[in-house]
MARVOKOL-7911 format. One record per residue (C-alpha): x, y, z; residue number from 1; residue in three letters. Coordinates in nm, 2 decimals. Example, Ala and Ser with C-alpha at 12.3 -4.5 7.8 and 13.67 -1.06 7.14 Angstrom:
# MARVOKOL-7911
      X      Y      Z  nr rest
   1.23  -0.45   0.78   1  ala
   1.37  -0.11   0.71   2  ser
END
This chain:
# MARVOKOL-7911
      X      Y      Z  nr rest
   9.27  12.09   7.42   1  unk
   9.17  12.30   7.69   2  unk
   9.10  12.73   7.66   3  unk
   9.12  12.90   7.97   4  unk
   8.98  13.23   8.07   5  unk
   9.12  13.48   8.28   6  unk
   9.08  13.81   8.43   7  unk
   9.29  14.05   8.30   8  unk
   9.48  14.11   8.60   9  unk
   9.57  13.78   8.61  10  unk
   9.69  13.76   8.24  11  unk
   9.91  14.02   8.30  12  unk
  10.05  13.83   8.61  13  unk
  10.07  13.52   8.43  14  unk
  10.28  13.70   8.11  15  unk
  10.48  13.83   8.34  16  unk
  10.60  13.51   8.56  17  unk
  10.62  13.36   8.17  18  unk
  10.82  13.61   8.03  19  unk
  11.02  13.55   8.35  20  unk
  11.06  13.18   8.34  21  unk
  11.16  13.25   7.96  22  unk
  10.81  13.01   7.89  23  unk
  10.54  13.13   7.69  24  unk
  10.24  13.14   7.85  25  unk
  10.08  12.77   7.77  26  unk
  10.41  12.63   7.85  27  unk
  10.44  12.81   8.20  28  unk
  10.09  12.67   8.26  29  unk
  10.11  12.37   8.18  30  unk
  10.36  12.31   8.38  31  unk
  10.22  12.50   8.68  32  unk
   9.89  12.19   8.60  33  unk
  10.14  11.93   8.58  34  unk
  10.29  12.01   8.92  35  unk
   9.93  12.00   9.05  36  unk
   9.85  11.67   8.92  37  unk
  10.18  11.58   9.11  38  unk
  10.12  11.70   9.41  39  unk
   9.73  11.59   9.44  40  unk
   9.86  11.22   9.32  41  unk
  10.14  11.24   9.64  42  unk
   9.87  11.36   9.87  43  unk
   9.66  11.08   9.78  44  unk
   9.88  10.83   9.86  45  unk
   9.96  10.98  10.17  46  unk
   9.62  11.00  10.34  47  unk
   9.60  10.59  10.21  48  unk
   9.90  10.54  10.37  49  unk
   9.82  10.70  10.68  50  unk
   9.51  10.52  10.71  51  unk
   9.67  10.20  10.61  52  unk
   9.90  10.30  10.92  53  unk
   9.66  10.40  11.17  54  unk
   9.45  10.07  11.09  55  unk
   9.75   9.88  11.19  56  unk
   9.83   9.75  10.86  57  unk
  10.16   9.96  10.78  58  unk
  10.44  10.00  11.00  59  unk
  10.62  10.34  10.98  60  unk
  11.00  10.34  11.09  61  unk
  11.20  10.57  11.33  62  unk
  11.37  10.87  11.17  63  unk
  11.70  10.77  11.39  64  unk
  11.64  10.45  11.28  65  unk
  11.65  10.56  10.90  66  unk
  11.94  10.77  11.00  67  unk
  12.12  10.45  11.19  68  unk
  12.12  10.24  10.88  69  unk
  12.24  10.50  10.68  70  unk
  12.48  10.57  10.92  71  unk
  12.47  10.88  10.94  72  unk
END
């Protein structure tokens, strides 16, 4: 459980973006923190992929190459 205070003007803002989404207002945010949770997790694993590939230990593949095999 978590209670959340905001400043006005951004209650109103958030009602609004709710009402627009056709959420109520703990749906529309919680769904606004899981697509944060999402996107910090993918970050993540990017910078300890990059540094797996700058160490030499990952290979990263040619985008014409990926498009070759495809064959597209």
């Amino acid at each position: 459980m978590l209670t959340l205070r905001l400043p006005p003007a951004l209650d109103k803002s958030l009602g609004r973006s709710a009402r627009a989404a056709k959420q109520t207002k703990s749906a529309f945010v919680r769904a606004a923190v899981l697509e944060r949770i999402a996107e910090a997790e993918d970050y993540r694993i990017a910078v300890k992929r990059l540094a797996r590939v700058k160490a030499g230990k990952e290979k990263t593949i040619p985008f014409d190459d990926i498009k070759r095999a495809l064959g597209l």
